[in-house]
PQR file of N, CA, C, O and H, with PARSE charges and radii, in Angstrom:
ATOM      1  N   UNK A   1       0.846  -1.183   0.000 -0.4000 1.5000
ATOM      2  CA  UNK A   1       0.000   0.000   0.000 -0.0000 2.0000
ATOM      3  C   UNK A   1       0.887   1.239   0.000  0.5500 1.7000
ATOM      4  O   UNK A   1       1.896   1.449   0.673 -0.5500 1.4000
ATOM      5  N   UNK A   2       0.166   2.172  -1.087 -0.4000 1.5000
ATOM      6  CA  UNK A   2       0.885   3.514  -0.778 -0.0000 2.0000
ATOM      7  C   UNK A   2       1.569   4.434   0.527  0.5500 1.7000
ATOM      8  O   UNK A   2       1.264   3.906   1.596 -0.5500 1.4000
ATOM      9  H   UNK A   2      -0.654   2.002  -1.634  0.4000 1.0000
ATOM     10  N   UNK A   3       2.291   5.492   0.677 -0.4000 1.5000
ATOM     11  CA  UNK A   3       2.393   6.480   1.662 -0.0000 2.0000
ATOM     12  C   UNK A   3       2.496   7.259   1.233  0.5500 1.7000
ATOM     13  O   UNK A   3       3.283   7.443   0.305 -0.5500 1.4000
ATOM     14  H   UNK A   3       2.539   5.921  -0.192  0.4000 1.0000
ATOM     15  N   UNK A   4       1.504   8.342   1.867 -0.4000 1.5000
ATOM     16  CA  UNK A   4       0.908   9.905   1.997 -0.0000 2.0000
ATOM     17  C   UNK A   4       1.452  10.432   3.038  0.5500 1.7000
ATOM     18  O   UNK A   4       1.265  10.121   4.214 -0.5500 1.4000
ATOM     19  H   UNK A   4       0.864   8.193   2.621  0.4000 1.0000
ATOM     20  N   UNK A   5       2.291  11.427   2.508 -0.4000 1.5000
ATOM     21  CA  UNK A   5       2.377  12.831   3.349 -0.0000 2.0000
ATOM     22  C   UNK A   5       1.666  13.898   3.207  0.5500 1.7000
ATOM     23  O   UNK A   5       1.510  14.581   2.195 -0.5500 1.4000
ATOM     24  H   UNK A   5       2.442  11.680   1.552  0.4000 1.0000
ATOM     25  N   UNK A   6       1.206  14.036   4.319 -0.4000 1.5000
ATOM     26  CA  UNK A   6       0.084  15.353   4.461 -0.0000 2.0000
ATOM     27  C   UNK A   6       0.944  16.289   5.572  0.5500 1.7000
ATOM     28  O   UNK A   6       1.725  15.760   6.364 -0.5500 1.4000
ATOM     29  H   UNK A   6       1.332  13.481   5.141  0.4000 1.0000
ATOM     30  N   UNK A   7       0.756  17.442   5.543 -0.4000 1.5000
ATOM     31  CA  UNK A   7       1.074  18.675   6.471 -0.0000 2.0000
ATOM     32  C   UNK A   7      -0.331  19.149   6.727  0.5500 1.7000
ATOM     33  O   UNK A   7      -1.347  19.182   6.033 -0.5500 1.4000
ATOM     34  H   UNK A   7       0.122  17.872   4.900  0.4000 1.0000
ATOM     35  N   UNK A   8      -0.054  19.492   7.917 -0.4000 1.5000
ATOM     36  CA  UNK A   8      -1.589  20.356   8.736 -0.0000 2.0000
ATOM     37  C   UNK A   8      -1.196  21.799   8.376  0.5500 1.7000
ATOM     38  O   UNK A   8      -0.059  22.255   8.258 -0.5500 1.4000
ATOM     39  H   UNK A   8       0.772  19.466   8.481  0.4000 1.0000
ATOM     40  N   UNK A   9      -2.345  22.401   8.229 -0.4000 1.5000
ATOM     41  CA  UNK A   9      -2.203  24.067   7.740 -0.0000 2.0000
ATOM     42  C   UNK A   9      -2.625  24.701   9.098  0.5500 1.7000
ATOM     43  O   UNK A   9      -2.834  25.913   9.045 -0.5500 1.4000
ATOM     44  H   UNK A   9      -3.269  22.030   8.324  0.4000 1.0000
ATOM     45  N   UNK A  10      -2.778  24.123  10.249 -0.4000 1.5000
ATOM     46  CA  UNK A  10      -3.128  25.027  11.253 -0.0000 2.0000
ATOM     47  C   UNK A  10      -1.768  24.805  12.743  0.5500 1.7000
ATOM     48  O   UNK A  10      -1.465  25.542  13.682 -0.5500 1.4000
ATOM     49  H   UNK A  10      -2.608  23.138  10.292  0.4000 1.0000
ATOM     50  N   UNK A  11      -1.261  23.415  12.291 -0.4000 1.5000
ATOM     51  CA  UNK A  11      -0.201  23.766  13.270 -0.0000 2.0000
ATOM     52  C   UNK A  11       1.039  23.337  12.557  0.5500 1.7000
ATOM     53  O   UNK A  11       2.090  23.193  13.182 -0.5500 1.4000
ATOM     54  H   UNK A  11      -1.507  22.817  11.528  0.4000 1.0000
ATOM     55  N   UNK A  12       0.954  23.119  11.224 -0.4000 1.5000
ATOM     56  CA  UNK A  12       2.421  22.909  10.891 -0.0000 2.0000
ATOM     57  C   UNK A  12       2.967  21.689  10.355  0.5500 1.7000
ATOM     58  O   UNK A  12       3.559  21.717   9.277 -0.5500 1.4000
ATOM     59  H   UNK A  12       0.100  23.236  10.716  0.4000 1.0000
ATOM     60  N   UNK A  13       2.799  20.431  11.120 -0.4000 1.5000
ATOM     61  CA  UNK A  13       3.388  19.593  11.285 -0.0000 2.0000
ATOM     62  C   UNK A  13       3.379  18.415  10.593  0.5500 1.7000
ATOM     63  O   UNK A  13       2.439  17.696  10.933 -0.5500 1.4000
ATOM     64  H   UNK A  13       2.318  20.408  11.996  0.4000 1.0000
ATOM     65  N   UNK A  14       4.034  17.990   9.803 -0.4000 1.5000
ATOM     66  CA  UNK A  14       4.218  16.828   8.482 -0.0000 2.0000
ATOM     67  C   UNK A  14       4.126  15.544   9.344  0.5500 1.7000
ATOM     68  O   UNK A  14       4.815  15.201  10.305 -0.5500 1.4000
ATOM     69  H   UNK A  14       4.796  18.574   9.527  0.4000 1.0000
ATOM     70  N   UNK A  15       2.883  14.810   8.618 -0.4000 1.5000
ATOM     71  CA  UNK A  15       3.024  13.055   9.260 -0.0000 2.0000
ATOM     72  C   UNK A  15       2.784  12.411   7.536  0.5500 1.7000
ATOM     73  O   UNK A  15       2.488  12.800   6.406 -0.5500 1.4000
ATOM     74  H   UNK A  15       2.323  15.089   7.838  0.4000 1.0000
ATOM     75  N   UNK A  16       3.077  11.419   8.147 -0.4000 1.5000
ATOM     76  CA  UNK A  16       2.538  10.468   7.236 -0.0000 2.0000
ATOM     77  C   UNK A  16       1.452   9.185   7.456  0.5500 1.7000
ATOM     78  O   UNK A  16       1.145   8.743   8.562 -0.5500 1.4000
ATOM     79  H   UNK A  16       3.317  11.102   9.064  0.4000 1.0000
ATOM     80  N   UNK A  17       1.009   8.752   6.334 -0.4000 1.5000
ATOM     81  CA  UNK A  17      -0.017   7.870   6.134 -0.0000 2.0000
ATOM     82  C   UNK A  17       0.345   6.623   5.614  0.5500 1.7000
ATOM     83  O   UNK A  17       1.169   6.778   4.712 -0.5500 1.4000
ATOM     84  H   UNK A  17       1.259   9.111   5.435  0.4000 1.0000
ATOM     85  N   UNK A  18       0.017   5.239   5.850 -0.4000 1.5000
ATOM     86  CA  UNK A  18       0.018   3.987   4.999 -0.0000 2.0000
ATOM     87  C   UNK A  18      -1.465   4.740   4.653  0.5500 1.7000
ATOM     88  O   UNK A  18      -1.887   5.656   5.359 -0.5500 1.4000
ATOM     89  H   UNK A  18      -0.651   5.113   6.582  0.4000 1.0000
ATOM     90  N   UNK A  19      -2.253   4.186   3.378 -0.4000 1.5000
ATOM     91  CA  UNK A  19      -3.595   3.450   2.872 -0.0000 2.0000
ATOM     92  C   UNK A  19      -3.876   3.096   1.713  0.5500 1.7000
ATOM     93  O   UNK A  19      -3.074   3.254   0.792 -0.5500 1.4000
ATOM     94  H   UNK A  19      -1.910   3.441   2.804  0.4000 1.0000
ATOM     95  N   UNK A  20      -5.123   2.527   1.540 -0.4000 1.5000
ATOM     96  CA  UNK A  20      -5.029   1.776  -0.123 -0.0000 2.0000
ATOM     97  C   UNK A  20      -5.475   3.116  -0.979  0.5500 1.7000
ATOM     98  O   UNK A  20      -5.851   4.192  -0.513 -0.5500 1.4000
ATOM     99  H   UNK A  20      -5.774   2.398   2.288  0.4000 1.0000
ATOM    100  N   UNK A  21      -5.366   2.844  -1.986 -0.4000 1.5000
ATOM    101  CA  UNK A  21      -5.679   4.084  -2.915 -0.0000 2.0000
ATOM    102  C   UNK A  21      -7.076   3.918  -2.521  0.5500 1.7000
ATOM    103  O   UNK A  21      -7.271   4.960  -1.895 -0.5500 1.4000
ATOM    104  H   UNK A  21      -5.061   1.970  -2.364  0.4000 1.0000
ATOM    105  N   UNK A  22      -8.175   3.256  -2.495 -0.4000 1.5000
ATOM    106  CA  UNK A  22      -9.624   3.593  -2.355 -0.0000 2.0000
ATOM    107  C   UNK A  22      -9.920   4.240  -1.165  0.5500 1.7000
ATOM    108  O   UNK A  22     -10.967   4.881  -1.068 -0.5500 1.4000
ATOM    109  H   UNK A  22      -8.016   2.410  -3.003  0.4000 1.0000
ATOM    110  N   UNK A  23      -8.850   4.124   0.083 -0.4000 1.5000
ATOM    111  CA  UNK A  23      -9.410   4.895   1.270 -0.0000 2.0000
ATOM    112  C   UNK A  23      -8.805   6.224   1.215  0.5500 1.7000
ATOM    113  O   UNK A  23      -9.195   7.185   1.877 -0.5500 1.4000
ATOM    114  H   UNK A  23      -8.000   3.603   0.004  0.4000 1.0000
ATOM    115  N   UNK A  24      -7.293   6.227  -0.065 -0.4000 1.5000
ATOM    116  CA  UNK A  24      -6.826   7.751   0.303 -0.0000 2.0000
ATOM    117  C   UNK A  24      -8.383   8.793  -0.322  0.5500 1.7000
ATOM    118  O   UNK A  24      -8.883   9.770   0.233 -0.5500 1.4000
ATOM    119  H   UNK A  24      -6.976   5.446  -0.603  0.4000 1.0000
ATOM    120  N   UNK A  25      -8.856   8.039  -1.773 -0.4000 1.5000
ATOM    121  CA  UNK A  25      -9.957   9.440  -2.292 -0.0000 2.0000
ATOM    122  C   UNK A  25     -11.008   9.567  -1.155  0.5500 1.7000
ATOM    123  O   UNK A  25     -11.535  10.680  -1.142 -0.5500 1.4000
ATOM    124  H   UNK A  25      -8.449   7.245  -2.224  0.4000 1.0000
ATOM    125  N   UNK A  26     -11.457   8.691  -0.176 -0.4000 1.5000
ATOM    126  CA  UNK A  26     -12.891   8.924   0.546 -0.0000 2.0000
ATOM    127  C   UNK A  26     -13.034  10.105   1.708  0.5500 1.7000
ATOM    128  O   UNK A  26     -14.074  10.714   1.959 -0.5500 1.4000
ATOM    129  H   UNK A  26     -11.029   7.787  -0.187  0.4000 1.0000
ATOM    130  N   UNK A  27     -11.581  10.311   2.441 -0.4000 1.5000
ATOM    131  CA  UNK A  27     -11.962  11.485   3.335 -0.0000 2.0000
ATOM    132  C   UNK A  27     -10.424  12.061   3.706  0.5500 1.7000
ATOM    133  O   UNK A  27      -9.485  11.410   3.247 -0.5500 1.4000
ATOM    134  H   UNK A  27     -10.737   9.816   2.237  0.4000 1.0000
ATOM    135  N   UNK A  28     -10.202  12.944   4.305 -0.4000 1.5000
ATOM    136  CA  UNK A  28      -8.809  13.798   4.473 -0.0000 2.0000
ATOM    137  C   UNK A  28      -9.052  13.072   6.202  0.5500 1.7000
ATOM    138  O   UNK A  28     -10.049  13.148   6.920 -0.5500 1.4000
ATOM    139  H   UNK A  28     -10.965  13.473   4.677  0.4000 1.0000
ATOM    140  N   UNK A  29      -7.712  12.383   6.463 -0.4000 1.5000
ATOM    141  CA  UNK A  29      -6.811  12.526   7.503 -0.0000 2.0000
ATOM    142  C   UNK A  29      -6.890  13.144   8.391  0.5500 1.7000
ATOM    143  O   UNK A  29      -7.355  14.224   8.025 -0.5500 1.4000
ATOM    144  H   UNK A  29      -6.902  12.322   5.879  0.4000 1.0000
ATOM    145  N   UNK A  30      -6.696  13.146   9.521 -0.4000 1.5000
ATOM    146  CA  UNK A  30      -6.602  14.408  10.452 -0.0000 2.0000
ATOM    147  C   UNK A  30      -5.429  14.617  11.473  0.5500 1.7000
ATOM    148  O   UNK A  30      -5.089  13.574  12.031 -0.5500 1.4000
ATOM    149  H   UNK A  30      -6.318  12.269   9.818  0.4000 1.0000
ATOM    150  N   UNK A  31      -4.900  15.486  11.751 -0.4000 1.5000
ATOM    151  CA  UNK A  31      -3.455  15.834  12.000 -0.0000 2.0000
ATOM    152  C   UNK A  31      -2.920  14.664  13.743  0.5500 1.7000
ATOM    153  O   UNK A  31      -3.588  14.432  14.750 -0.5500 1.4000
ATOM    154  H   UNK A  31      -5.177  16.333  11.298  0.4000 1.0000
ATOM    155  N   UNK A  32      -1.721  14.289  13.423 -0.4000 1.5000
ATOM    156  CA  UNK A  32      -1.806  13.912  14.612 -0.0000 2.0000
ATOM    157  C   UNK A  32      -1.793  14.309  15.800  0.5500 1.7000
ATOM    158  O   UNK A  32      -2.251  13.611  16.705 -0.5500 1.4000
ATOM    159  H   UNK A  32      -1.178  14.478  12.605  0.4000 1.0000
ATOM    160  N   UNK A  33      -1.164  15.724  16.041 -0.4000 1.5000
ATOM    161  CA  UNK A  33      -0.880  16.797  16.519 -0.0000 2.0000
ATOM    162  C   UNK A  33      -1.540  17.250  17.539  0.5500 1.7000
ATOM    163  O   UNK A  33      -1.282  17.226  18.742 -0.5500 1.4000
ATOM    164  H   UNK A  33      -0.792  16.291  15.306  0.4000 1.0000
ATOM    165  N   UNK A  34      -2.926  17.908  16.607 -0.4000 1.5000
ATOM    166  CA  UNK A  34      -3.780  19.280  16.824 -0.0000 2.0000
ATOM    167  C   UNK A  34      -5.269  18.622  16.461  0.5500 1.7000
ATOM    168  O   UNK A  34      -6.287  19.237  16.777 -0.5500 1.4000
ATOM    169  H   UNK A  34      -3.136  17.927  15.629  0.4000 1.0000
ATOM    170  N   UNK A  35      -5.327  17.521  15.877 -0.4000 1.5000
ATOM    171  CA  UNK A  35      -6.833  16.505  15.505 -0.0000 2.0000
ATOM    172  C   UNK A  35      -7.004  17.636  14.209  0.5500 1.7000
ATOM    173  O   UNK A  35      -7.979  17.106  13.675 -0.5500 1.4000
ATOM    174  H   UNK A  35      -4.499  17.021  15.621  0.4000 1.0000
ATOM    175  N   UNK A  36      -6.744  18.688  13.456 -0.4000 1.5000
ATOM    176  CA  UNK A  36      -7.479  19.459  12.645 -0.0000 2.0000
ATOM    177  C   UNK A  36      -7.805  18.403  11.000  0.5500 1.7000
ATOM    178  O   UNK A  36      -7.040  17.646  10.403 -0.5500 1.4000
ATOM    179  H   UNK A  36      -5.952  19.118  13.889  0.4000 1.0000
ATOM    180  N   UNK A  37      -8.964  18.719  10.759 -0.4000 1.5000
ATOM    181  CA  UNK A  37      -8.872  18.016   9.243 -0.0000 2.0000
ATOM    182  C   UNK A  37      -8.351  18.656   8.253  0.5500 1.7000
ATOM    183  O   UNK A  37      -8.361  18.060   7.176 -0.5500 1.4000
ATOM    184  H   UNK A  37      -9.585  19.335  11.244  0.4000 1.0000
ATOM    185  N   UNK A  38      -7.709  20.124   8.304 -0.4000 1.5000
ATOM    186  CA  UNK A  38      -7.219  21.046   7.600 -0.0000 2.0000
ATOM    187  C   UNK A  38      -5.918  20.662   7.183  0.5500 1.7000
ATOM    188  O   UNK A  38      -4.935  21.161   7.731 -0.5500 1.4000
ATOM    189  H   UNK A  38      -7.701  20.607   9.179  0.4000 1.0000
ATOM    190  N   UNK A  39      -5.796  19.754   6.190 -0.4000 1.5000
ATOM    191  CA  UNK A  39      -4.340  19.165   5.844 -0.0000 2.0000
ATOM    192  C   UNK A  39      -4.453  19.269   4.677  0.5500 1.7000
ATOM    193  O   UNK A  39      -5.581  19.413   4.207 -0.5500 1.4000
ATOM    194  H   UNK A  39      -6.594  19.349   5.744  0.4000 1.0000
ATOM    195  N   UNK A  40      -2.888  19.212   3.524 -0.4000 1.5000
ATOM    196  CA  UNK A  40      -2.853  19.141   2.214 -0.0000 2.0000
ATOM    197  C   UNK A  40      -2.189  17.892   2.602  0.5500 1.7000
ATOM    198  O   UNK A  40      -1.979  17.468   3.739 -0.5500 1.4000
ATOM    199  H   UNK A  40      -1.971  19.095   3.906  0.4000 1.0000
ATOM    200  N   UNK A  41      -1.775  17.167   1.012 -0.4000 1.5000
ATOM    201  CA  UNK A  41      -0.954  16.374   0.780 -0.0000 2.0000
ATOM    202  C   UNK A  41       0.462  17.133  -0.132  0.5500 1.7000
ATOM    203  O   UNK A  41       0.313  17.936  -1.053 -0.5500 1.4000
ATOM    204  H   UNK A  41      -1.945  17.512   0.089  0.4000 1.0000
ATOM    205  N   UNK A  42       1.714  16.677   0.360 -0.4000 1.5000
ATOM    206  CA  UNK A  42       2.993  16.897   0.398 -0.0000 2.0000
ATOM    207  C   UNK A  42       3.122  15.596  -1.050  0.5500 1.7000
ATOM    208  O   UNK A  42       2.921  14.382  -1.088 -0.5500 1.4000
ATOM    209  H   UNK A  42       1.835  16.024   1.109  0.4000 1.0000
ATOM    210  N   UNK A  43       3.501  16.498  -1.963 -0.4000 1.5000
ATOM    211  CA  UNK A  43       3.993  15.419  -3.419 -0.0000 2.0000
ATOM    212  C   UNK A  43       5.632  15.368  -2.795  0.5500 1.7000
ATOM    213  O   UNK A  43       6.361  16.303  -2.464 -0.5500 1.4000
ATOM    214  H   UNK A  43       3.664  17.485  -1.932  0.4000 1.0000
ATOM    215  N   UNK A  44       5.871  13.931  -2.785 -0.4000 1.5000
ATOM    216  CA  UNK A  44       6.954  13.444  -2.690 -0.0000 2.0000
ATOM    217  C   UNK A  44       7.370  12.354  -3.568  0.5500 1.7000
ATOM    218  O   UNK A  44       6.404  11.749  -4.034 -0.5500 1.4000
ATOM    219  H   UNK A  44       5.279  13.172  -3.054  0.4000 1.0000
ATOM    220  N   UNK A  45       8.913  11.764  -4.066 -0.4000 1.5000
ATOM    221  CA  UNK A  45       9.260  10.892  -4.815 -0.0000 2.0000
ATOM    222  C   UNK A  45       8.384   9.595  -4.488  0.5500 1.7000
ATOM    223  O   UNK A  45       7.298   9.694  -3.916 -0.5500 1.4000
ATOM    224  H   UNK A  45       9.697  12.255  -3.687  0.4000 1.0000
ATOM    225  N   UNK A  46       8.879   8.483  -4.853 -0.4000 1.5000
ATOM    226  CA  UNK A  46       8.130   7.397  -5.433 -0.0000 2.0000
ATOM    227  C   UNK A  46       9.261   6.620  -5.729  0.5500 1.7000
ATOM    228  O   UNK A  46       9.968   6.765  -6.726 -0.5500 1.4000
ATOM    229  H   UNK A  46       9.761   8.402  -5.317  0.4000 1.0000
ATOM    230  N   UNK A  47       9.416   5.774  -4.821 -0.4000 1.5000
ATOM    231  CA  UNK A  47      10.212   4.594  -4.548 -0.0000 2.0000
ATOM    232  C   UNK A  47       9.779   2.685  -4.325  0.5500 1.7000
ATOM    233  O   UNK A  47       9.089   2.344  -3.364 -0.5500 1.4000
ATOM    234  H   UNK A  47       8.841   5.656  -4.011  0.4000 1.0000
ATOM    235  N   UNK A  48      10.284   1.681  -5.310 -0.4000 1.5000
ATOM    236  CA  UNK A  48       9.507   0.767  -5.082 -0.0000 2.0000
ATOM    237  C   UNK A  48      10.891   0.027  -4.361  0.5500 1.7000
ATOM    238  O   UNK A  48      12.097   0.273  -4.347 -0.5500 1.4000
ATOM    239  H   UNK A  48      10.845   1.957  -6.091  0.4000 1.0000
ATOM    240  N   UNK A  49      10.159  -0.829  -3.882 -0.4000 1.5000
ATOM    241  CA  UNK A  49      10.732  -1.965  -2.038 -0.0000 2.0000
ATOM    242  C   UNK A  49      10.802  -2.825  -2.697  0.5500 1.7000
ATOM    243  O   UNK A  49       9.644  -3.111  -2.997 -0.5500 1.4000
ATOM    244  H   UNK A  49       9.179  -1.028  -3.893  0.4000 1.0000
ATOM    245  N   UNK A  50      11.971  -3.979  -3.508 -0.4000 1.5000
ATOM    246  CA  UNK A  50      12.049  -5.020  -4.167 -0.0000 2.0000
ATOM    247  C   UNK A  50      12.196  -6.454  -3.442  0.5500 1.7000
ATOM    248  O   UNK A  50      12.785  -6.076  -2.430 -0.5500 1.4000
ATOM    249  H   UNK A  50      12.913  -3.746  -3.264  0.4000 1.0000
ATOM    250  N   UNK A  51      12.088  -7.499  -3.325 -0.4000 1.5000
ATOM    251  CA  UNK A  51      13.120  -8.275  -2.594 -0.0000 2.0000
ATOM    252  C   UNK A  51      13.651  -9.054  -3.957  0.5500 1.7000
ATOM    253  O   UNK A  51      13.126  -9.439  -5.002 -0.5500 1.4000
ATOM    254  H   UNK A  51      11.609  -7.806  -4.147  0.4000 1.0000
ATOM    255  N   UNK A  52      14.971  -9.077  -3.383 -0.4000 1.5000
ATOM    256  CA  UNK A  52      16.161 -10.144  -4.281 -0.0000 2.0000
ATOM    257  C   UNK A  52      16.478 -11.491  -3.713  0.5500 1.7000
ATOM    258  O   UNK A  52      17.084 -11.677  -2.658 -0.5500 1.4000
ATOM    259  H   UNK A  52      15.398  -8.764  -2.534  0.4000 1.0000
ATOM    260  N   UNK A  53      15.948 -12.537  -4.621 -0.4000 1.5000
ATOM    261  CA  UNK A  53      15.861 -13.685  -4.066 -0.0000 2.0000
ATOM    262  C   UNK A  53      17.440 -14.340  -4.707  0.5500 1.7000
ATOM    263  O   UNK A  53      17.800 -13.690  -5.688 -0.5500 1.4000
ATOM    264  H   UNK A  53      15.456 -12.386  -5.479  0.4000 1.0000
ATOM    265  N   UNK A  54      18.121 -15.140  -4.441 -0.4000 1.5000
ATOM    266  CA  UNK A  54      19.242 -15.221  -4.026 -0.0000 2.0000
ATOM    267  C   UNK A  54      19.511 -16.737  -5.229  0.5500 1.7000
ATOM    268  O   UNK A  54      20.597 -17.315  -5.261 -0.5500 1.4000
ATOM    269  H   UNK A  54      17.829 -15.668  -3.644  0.4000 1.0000
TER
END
């Protein structure tokens, strides 16, 4: 499953998220912080986790 970074616009503070893409479109997050639902999402790179079997 994906990870989302969101920042809160009322106190600041960058967390992040695991969820599946169908639960990121249904509702915004809420800060861990301050509880506010007033968050964007933070575009960040895009990295895939391989395993190398031997």
């Amino acid at each position: 499953m994906p990870t989302y970074e969101y920042r809160c616009e009322k106190c600041g503070k960058k967390f992040s998220r695991v969820e599946s893409i169908s639960e990121h479109g249904r509702r915004r997050p809420s800060c861990p912080k301050c509880k506010s639902t007033k968050v964007s999402q933070l575009f960040t790179s895009f990295y895939a986790k391989t395993a190398k079997k031997s």
